[in-house]
C-alpha positions as CSV (number, residue, x, y, z in Angstrom):
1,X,0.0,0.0,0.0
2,X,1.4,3.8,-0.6
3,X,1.2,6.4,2.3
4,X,0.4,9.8,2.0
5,X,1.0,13.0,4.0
6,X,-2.9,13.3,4.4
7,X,-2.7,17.5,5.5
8,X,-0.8,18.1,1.8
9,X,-3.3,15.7,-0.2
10,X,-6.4,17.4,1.5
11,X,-5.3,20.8,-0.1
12,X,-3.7,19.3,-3.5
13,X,-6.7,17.1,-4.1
14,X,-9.2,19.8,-3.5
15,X,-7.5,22.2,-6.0
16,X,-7.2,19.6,-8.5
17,X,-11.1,18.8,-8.2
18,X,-11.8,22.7,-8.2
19,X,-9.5,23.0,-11.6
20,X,-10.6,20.2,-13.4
21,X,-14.3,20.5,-12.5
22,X,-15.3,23.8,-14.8
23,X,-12.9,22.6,-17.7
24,X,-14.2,19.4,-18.3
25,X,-17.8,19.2,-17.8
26,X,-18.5,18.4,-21.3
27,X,-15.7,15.7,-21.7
28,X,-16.8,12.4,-22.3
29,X,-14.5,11.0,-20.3
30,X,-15.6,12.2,-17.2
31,X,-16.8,9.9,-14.7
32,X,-19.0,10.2,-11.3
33,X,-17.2,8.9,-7.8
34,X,-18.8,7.7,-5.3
35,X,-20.3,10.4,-2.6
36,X,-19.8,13.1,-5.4
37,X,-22.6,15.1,-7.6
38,X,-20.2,15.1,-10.8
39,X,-16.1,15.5,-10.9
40,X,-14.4,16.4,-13.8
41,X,-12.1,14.1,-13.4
42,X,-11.1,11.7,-16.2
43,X,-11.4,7.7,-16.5
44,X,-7.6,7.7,-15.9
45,X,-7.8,9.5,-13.0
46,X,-10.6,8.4,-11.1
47,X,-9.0,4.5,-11.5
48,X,-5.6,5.2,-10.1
49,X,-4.5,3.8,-7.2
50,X,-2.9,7.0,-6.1
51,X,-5.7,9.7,-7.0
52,X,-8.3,6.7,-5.2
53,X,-6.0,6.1,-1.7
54,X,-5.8,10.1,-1.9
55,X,-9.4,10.5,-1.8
56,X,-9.6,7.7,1.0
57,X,-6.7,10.1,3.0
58,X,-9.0,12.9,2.4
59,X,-11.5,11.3,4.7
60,X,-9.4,10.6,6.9
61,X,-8.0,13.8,7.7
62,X,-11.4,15.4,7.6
63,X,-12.4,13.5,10.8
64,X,-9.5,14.3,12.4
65,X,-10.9,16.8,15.7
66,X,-9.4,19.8,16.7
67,X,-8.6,20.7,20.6
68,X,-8.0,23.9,21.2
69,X,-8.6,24.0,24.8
70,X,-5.8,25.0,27.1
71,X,-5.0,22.9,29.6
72,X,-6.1,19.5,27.2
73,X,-3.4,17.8,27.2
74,X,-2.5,15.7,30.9
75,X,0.8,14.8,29.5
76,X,3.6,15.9,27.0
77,X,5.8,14.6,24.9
78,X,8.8,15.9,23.3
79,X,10.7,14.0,20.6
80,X,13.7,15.0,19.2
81,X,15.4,13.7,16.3
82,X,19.0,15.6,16.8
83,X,20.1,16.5,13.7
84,X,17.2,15.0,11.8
85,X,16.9,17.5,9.0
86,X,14.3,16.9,6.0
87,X,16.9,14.9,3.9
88,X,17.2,12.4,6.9
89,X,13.3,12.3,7.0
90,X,13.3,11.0,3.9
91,X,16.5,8.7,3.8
92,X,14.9,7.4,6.6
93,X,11.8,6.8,5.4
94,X,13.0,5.4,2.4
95,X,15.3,3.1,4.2
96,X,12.9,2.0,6.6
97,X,10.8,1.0,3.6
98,X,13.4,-1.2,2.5
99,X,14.1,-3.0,5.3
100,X,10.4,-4.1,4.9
101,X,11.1,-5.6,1.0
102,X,9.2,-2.3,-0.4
103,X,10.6,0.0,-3.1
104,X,10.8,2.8,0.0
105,X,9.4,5.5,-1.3
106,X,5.8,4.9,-0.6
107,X,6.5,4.2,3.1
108,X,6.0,6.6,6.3
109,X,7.7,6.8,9.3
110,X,5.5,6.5,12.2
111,X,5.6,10.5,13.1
112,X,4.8,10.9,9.6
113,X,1.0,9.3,9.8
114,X,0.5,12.3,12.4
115,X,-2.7,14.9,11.6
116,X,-0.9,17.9,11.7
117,X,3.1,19.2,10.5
118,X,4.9,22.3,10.0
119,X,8.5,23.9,9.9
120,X,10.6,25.2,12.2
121,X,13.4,27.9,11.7
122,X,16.6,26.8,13.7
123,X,18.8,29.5,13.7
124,X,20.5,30.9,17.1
125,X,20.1,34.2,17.9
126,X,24.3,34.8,17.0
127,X,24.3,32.2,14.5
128,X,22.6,31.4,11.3
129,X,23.7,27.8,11.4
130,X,22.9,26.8,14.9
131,X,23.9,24.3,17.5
132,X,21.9,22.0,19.8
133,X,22.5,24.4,23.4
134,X,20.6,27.0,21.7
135,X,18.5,25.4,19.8
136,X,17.2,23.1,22.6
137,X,16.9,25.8,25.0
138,X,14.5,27.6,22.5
139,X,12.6,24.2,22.6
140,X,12.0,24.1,26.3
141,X,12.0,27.5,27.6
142,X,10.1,29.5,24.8
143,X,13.2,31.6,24.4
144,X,16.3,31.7,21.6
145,X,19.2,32.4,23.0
146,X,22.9,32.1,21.4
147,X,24.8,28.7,20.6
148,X,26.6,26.7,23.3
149,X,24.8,28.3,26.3
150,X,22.2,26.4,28.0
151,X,18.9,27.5,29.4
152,X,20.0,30.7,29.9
153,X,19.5,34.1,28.1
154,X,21.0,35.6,24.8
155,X,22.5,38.5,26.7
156,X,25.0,36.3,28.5
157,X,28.1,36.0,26.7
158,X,29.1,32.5,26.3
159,X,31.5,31.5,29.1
160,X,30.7,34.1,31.7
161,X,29.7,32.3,34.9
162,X,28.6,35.6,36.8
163,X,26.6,36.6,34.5
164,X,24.4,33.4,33.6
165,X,23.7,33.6,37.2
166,X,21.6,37.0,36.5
167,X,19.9,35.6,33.8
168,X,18.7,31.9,34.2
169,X,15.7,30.7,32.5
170,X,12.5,28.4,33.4
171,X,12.5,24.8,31.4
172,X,9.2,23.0,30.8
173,X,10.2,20.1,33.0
174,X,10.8,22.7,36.2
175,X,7.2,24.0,35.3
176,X,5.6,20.7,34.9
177,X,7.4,19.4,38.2
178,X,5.9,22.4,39.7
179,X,2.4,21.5,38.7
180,X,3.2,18.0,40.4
181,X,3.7,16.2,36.7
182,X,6.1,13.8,36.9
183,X,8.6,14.2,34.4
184,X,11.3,12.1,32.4
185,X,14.2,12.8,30.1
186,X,15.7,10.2,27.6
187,X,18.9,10.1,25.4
188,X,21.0,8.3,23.6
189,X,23.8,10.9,23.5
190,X,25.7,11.6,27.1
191,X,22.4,12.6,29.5
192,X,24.4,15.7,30.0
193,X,24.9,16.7,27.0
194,X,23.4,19.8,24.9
195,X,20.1,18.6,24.1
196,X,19.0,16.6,27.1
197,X,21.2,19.4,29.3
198,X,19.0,22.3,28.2
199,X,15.7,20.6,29.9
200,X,17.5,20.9,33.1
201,X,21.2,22.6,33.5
202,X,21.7,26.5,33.4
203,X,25.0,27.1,32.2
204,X,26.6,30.0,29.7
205,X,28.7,26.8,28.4
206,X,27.9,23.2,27.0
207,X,31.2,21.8,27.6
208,X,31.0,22.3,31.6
209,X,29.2,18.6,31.5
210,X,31.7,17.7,34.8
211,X,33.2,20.8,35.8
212,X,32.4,24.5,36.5
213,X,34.5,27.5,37.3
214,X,34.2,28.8,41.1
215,X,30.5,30.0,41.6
216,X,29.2,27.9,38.5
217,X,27.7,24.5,39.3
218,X,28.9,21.8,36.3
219,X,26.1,20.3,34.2
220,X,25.9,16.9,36.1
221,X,26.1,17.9,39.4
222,X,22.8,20.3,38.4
223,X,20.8,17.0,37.2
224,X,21.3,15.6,40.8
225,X,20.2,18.7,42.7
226,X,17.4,19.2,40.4
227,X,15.1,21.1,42.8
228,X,12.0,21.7,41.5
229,X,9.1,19.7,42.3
230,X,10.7,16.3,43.8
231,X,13.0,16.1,41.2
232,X,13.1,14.5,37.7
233,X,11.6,10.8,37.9
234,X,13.0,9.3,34.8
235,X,16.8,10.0,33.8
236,X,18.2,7.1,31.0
237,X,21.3,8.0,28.4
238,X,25.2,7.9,28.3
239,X,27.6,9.8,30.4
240,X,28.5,7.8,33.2
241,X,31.9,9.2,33.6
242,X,30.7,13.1,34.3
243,X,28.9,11.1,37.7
244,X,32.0,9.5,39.1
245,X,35.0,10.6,40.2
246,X,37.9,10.4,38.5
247,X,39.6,7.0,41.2
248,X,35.9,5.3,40.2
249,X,35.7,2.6,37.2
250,X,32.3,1.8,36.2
251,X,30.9,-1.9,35.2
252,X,32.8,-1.0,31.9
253,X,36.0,-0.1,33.7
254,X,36.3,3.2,32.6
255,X,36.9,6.0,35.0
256,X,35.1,8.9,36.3
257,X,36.1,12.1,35.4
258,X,34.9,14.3,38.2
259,X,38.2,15.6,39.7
260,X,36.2,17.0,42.9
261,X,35.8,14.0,44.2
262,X,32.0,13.7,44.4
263,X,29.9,10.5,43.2
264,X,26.8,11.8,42.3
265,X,25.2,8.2,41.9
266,X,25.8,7.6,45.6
267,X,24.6,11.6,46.2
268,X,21.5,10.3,43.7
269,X,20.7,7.4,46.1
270,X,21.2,9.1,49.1
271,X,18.8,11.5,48.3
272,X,16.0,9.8,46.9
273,X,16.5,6.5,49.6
274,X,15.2,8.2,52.7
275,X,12.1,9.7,50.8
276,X,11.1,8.1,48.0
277,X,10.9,3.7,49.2
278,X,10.9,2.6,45.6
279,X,14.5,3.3,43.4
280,X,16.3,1.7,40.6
281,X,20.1,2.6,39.4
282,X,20.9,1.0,36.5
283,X,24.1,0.1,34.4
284,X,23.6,-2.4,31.8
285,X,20.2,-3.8,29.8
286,X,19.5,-7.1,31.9
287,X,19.7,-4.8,35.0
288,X,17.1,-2.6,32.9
289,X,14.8,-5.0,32.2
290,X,14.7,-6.6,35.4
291,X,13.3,-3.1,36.9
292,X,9.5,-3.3,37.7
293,X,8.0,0.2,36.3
294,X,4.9,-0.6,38.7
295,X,7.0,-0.3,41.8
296,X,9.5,1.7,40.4
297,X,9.4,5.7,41.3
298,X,12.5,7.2,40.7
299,X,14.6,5.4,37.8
300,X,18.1,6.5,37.2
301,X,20.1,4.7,33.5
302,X,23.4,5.7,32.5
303,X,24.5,2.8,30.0
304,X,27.9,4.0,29.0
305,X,30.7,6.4,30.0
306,X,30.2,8.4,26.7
307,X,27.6,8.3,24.1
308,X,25.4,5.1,24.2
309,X,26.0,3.1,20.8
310,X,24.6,3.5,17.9
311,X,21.6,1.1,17.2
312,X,23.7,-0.5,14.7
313,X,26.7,-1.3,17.1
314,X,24.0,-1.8,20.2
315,X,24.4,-5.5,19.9
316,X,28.4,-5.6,20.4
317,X,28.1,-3.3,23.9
318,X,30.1,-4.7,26.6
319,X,27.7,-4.6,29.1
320,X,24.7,-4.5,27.2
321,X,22.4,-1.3,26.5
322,X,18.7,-1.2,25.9
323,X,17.4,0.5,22.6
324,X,15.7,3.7,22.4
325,X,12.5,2.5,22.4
326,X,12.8,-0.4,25.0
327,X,13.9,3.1,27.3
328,X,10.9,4.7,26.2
329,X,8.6,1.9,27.0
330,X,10.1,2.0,30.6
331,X,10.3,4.9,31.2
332,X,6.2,5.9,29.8
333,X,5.3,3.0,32.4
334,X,6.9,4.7,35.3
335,X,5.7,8.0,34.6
336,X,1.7,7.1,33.4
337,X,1.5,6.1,37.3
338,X,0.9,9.4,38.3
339,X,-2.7,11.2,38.3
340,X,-1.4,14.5,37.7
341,X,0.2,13.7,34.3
342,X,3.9,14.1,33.2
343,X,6.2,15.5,30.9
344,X,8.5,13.7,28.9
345,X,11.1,14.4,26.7
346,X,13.2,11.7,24.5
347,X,15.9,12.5,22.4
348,X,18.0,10.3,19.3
349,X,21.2,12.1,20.0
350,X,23.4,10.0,17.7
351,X,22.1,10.6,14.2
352,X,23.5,14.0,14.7
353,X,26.8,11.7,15.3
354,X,26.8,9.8,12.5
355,X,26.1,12.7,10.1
356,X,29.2,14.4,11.7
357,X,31.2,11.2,10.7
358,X,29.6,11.9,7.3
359,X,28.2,8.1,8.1
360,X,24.8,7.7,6.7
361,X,24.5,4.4,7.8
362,X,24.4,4.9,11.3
363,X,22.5,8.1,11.3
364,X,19.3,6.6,9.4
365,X,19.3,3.4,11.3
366,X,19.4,5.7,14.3
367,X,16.5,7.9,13.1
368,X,14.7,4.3,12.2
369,X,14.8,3.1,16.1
370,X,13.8,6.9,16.4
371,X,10.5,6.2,14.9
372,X,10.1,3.2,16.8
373,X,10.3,5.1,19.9
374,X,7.4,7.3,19.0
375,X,5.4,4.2,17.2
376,X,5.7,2.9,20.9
377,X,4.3,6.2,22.5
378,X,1.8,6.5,20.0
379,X,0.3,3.3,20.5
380,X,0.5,3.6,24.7
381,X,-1.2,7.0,24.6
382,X,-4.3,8.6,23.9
383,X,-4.5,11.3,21.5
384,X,-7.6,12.7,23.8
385,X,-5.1,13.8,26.5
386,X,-1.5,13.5,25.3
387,X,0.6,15.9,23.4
388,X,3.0,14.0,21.1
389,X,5.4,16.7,19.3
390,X,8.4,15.2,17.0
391,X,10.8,18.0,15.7
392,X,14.3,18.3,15.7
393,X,17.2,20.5,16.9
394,X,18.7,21.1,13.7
395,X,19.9,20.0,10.0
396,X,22.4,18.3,8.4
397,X,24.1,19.1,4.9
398,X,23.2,15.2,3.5
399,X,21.5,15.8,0.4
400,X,19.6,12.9,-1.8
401,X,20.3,13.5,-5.6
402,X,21.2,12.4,-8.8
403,X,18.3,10.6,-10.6
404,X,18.5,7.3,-9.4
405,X,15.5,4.9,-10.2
406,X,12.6,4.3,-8.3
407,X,13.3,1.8,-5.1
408,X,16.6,2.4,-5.5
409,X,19.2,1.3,-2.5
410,X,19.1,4.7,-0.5
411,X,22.7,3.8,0.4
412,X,23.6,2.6,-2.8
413,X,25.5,3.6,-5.9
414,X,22.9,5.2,-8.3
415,X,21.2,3.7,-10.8
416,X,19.0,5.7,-13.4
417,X,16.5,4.5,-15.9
418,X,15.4,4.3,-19.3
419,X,12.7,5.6,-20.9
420,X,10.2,3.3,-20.3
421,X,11.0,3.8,-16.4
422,X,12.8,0.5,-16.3
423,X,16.0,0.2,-13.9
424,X,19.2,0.5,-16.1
425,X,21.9,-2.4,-15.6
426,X,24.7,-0.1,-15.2
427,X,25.6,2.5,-12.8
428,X,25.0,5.9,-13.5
429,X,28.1,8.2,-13.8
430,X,29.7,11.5,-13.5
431,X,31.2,13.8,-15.7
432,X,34.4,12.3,-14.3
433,X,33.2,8.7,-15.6
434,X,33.0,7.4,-12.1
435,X,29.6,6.2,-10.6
436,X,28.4,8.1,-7.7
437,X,26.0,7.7,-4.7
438,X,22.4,8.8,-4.0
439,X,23.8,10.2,-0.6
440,X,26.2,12.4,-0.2
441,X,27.4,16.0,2.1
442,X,28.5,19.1,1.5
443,X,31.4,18.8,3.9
444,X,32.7,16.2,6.0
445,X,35.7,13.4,6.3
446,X,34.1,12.1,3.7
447,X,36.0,14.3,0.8
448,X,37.5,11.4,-1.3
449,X,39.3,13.7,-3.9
450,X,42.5,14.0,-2.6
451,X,45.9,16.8,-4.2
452,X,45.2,15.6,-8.1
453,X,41.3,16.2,-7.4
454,X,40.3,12.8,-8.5
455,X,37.3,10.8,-6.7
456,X,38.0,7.5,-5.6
457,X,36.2,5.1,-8.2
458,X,33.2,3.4,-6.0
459,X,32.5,0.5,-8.7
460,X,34.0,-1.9,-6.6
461,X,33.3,-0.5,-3.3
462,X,30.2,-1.8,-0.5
463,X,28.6,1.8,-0.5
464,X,25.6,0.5,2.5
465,X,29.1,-0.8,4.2
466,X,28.4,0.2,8.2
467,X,31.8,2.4,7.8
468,X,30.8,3.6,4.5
469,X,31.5,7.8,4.5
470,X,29.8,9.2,1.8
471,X,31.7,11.4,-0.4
472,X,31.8,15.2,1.0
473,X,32.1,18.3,-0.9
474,X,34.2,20.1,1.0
475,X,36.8,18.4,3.3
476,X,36.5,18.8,7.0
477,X,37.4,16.6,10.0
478,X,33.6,16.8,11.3
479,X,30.8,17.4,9.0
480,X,28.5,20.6,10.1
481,X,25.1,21.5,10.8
482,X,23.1,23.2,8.7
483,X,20.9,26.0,8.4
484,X,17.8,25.3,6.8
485,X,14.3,24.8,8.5
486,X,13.6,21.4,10.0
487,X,9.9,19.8,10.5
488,X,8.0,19.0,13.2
489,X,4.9,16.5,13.3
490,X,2.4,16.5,16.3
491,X,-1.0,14.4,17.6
492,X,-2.9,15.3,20.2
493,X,-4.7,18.3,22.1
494,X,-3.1,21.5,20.6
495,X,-1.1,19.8,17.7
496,X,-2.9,22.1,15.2
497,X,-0.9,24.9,16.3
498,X,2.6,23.2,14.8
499,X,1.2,24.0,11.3
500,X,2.6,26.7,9.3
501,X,6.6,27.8,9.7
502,X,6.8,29.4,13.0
503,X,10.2,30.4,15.9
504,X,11.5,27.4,17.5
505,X,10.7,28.6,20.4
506,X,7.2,29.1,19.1
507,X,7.2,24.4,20.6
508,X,7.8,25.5,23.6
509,X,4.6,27.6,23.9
510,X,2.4,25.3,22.4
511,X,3.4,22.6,24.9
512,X,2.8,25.1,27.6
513,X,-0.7,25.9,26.3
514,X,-1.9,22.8,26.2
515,X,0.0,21.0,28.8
516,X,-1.2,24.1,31.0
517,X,2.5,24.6,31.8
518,X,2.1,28.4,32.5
519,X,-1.1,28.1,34.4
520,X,-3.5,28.9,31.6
């Protein structure tokens, strides 16, 4: 079957009718649907599969409700795909479709079958390209502010401990811990790092993940005195090493990295094991899944001492890691206990990783476990009283080009066609006579033209290789960010106000209207 963005067909299929209705009344090709008076519409038309499944989509989205009610939505949910730009959408997409035996194309990722989308402009408020400090902390405090400082406001310089002091700003999980929400935070990247930092950490720099200057408190250490509310319920990610001191080896045996001697697991415990009778610390996934979510309140994962693995590497871990859906299954089932609703946020931190290793492999299968995270939370929620937004941070500079044929390996060499639309046998090439692939970067350590400026000749090379680096434009050690908008997809009370192409801090205050964050 072929999927369909159902808000784009509504509008595209109604202009079509409303075209061909006046300028082909007389035809005698035209032909009566069901449920319709008279459509101009030709024989040709009204048979296809596409123009019929559109018509069936246009039904569907018309019974979609609207609730505009603030205060709807009990719970919220915030995905985000870091660095899932458009191309990586539909790369992603395409792959997933392929892993199913389908040409790819035609498939949707789960956020995709959402009723309402829109874009979302990225930039920082000093940068036009942006990073993840600034653009997170637009996400969750309804402010922009510049890159690498974290919940904290543009007027601070980045660096400048005093002043970040003067100007700290209020995150959606303080506010929904306030309301007595529970409230969670999920990664697979380092939990302190940028993204999942900004939810909770004020500081005027990223990098201070395990260490602060004199009258600045580091990024970790913040997570554990979390005050507001009772404190954050669900914590799950990488980063084990900013928690330990630097004489500590974890179940890994790597050492911390904290050189002021503190072990904020043990201060973790401590704080939570004299009023809260039900905790869980874990380290590895058969700890994980041995937690009971029903008599679990407080649940605390760090799975690695950096970064957790990529999905495609997950199987190899040492000790074992759960996937980013198995952590957002858990973590849903400790947080749904409470009455009073909760907040959630769950990032895919490492398809911003792989793109920076110009490694499309690992970034799409990363943004495919991404999509079975929100399946998950789509299918354990209601859309009656849960908020589900999907968006990202920022873009990437992959691009998907050069005329290959339909169903086409997305990480393959490509292949064009004739024109009858049939596959060709051979590779397509360049004007350099050497095939080429259908993904590829502007910059990155991908750049395979080396002093003569010839390209390395990819006949006899495994392009959907795991290490594969697609070619790059431009050389550079890490590929970069990019600047261009990004989507976001959303179900539930108050998803409506996502469409159009609004702030990124624009999420921030849709959340808090109808999650009732601000008291409205």
């Amino acid at each position: 079957m072929r999927y369909f963005n159902k808000t784009v067909l509504a509008f595209s299929v109604a202009l079509l009718a409303s075209a061909c209705s006046d300028d082909n009344s007389n035809s005698d090709d035209v032909v009566d649907l069901p449920g319709e008076e008279h459509v101009g519409v030709s024989s040709a038309q009204s048979s296809s599969s596409w123009f019929q499944e559109a018509q069936q989509a246009i039904e569907e989205a018309s019974a979609v409700e609207i609730n505009n009610t603030p205060g709807a939505a009990k719970n919220v949910i915030l995905f985000v795909g870091d660095g899932m730009g458009i191309s990586t959408v539909t790369a992603a997409r395409i792959l997933a479709g392929q892993q199913e035996g389908l040409d790819g194309e035609e498939y949707q990722l789960s956020f995709e079958k959402m009723p309402f989308a829109g874009l979302v402009k990225t930039y920082n408020t000093n940068q036009q390209t942006p990073d993840s400090a600034g653009t997170m902390t637009a996400l969750v405090t309804g402010v922009k502010t510049k890159a690498g400082v974290l919940s904290v406001a543009e007027n601070v310089a980045r660096g400048d401990c005093a002043a970040s002091l003067d100007y700290p700003l209020t995150t959606a999980v303080e506010l929904a811990e306030d309301l007595g929400k529970s409230t969670g935070i999920i990664s697979t990247a380092r939990i302190t790092h940028a993204t999942p930092a900004a939810t909770y950490a004020k500081v005027p720099e990223r990098g201070w993940e395990e260490a602060a200057p004199d009258g600045c408190t580091d990024i970790a250490a913040q997570l554990i005195e979390f005050a507001a509310g009772d404190g954050i319920d669900v914590v799950m990610g990488g980063g084990r090493r900013n928690f330990l001191p630097s004489d500590v080896t974890d179940i890994e045996g790597e050492a911390g990295r904290r050189e002021d001697g503190r072990n904020l697991v043990d201060e973790w415990k401590t704080r939570y094991e004299d009023g809260v009778s039900n905790i869980a610390y874990v380290e590895e996934s058969s700890a994980f899944a041995a937690v009971d979510a029903s008599a679990t309140d407080k649940l605390f994962g760090l799975f690695n001492s950096s970064h957790m693995e990529y999905e495609a590497d997950r199987a190899d871990d040492t000790a074992g890691e759960p996937s980013l859906s198995e952590m957002t299954a858990k973590g849903l089932e400790v947080l749904q206990k409470n009455e009073d609703g909760y907040f959630l946020m769950v990032e895919s931190g490492r398809i911003d990783h792989g793109h920076h290793a110009g490694n499309a492999h690992r970034a799409l299968t990363d943004a495919v476990e991404f999509a079975e995270a929100i399946q998950y939370a789509m299918d354990n929620t209601s859309a009656e009283d849960t908020l589900i937004i999907v968006t990202a941070d920022h873009s990437h500079v992959m691009t998907i080009a050069g005329y290959p044929t339909r169903g086409n390996p997305i990480l393959g060499k490509v292949i064009g066609n004739d024109s009858s639309g049939e596959a060709e046998t051979a590779h397509a090439l360049a004007e350099d006579g050497l095939p080429y692939t259908t993904l590829s970067y502007a910059n990155g350590p991908g750049h395979s033209a080396g002093d003569s400026g010839v390209r390395l000749d990819l006949l006899s090379t495994d392009t959907a290789a795991l290490d594969y680096q697609q070619d790059a434009l431009i050389p550079m050690s890490s590929e970069s960010h990019a600047g261009e908008d990004v989507g976001v997809w959303a179900r539930g009370p108050g998803a409506h106000l996502v469409s159009g192409t609004n702030e990124q801090n624009f999420l921030f205050h849709v959340m808090a209207r109808a999650g009732g964050l601000l008291g409205q």
